[in-house]
C-alpha positions in Angstrom: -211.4 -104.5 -166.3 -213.8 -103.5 -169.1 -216.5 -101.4 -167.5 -215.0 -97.8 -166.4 -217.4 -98.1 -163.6 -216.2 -101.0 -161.9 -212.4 -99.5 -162.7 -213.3 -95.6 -161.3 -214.6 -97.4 -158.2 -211.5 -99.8 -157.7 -208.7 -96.8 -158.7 -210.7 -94.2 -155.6 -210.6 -97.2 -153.1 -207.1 -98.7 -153.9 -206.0 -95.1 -154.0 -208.0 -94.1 -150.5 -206.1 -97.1 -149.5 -202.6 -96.1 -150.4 -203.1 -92.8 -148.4 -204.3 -94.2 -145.1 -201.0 -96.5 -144.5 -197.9 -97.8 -145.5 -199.6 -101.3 -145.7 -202.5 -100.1 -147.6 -199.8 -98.6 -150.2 -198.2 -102.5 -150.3 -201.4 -103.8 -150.9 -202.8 -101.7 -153.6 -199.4 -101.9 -154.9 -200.0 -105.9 -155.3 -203.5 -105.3 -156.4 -202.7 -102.8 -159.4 -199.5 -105.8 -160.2 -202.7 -108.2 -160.7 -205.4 -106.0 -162.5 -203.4 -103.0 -163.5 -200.2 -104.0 -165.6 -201.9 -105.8 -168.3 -202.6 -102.6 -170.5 -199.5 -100.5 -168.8 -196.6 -100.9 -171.8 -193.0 -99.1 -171.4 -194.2 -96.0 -173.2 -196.7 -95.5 -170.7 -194.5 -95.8 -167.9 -192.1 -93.3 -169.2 -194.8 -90.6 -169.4 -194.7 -91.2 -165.7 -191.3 -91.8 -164.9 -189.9 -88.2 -164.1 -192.9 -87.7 -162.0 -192.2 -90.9 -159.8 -188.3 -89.7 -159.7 -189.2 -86.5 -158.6 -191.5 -87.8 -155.7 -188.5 -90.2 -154.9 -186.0 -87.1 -154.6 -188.8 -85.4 -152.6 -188.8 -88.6 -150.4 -185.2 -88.3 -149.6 -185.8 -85.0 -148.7 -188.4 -85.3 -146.1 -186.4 -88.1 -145.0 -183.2 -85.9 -144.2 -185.3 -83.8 -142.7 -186.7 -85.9 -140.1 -189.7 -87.2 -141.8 -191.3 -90.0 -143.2 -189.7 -90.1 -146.3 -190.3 -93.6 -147.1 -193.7 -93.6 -146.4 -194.6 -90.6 -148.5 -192.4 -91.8 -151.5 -194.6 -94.9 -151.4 -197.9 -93.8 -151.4 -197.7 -91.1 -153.8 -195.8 -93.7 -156.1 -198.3 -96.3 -155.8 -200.8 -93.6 -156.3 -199.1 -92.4 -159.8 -199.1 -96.0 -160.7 -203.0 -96.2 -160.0 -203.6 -93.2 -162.1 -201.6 -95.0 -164.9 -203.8 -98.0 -165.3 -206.9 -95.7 -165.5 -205.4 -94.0 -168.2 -203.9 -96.9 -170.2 -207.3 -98.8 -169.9 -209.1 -95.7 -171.1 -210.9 -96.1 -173.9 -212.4 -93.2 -176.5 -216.0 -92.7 -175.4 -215.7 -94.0 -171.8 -215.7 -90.8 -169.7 -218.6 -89.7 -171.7 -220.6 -92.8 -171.1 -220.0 -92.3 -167.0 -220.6 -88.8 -166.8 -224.2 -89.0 -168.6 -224.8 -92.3 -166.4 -224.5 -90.2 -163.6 -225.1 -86.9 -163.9 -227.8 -87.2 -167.2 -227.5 -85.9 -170.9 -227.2 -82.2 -170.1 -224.9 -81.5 -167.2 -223.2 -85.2 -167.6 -223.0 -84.7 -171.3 -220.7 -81.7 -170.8 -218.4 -83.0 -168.3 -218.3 -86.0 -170.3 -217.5 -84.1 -173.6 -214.7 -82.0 -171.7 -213.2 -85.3 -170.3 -212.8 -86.7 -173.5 -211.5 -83.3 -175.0 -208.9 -83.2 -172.1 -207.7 -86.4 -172.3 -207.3 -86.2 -176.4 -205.4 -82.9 -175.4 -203.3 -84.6 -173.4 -202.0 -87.3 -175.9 -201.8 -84.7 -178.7 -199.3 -82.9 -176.2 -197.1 -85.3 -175.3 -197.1 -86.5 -179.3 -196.0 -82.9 -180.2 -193.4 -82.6 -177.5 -191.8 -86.0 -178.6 -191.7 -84.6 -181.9 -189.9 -81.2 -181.1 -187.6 -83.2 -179.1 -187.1 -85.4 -181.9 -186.5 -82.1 -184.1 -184.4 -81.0 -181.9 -182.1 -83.9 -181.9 -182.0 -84.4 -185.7 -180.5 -80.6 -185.7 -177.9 -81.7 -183.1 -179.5 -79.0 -180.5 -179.9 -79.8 -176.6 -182.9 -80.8 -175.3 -182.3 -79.8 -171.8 -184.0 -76.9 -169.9 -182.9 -74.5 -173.1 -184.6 -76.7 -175.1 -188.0 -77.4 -172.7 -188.7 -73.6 -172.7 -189.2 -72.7 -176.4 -190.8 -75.5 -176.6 -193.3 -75.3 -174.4 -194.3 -71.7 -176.1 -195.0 -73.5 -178.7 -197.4 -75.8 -177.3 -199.1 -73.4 -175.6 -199.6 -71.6 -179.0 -200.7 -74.4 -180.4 -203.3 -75.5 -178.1 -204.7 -71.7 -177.8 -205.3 -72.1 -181.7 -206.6 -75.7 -181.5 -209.1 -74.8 -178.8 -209.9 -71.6 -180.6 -211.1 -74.2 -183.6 -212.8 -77.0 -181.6 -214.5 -73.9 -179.8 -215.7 -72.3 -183.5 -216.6 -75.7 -185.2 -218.9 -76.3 -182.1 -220.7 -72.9 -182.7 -221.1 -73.5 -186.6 -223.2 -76.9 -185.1 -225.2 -74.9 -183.1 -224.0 -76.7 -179.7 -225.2 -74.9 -176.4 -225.6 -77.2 -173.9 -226.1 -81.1 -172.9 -227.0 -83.6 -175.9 -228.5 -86.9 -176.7 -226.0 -90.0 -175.5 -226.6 -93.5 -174.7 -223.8 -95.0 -172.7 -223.1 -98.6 -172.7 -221.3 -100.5 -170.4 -219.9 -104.5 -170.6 -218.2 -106.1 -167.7 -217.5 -109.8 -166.9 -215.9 -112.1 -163.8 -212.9 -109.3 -163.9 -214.5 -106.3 -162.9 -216.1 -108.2 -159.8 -213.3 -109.7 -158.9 -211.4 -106.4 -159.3 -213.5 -104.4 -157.0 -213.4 -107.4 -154.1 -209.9 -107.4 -154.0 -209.9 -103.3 -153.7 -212.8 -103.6 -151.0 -210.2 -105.9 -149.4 -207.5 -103.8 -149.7 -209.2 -101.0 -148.1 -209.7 -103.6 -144.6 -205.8 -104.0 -144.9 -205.2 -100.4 -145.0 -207.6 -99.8 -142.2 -206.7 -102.4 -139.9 -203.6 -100.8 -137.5 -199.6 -102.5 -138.1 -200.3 -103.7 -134.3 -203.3 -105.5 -135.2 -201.7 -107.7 -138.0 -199.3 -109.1 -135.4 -202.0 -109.8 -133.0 -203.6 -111.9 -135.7 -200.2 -114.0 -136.6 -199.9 -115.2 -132.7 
């Protein structure tokens, strides 16, 4: 799906539709297979793997306890797996180009500009991380939780500094507030079709187990 617009509004629906029911999670699970694995690659999935194993092994714990364990595990899953095609179909410039669609060029402009600061944070993250790790291995050190923790002081240094920077290079240019954007969108027979399927999707997750049954007879 090209335009963010068309993708924002398909991820919230598909993802209101994965929290309402089991089916729902099923069928935004089939909907993100068709529009939503085209851009997801195997690095991209393991930026999200620990988190999916983690909801699994919280799963199994609600189940032991007496809950729904299944039902939780697949939701949240489907809804980590929503997330991830937003973010591998991101491109630079998107967020900004929503946020002063809707919101203008001054309060739009900002949310827009910290949006595309965070996400550019993100990445540079992850990138450093792999690289201690990397380090770390070279120097035949473990990379376990004795490895996470210096680590991560080091990040956090890092991103204090960086943000002190990008916080003193947007003084020296005089930046107070809002600014002058023009966003553009393209979209074709994709984005339409996307957002159908996730209207659809929604009357599947809405519709009771019972009902479906009903309709089969």
């Amino acid at each position: 799906m090209q335009d963010i617009r068309f993708r924002l509004a398909s991820a919230v629906i598909l993802s209101a539709a994965a929290f309402i029911s089991v089916q729902g999670a099923l069928a935004a699970f089939a909907c993100w297979g068709v529009f939503g694995t085209a851009q997801v690659t195997i690095q991209s999935l393991k930026k999200t793997a620990w988190l999916i194993g983690l909801i699994l092994f919280f799963g199994v714990i609600i189940g032991l306890t007496g809950g729904d364990g299944i039902s939780y595990a697949l939701r949240m899953s489907v809804l980590i797996l929503i997330g991830l095609w937003v973010y591998t179909e991101y491109r630079p410039g998107e967020f900004i180009d929503i946020a002063v669609w809707v919101f203008g060029d001054r309060a739009g402009f900002d949310a827009g500009m910290l949006a595309e600061m965070g996400i550019q944070w993100f990445e540079y993250l992850f990138r450093e991380f792999s690289l201690i790790r990397a380090a770390h291995e070279l120097k035949g050190q473990p990379s376990g939780i004795s490895g996470i923790v210096p680590a991560g002081v080091v990040l956090v240094h890092r991103s204090v500094v960086r943000a002190g920077d990008v916080a003193e290079i947007l003084a020296v240019r005089g930046y107070r507030s809002g600014g002058s954007h023009c966003p553009r969108f393209s979209h074709g027979i994709a984005d339409f079709s996307g957002l159908i399927f996730a209207i659809v999707v929604l009357g599947v997750a809405l519709v009771p187990v019972s009902e479906f049954f009903i309709l089969y007879r």
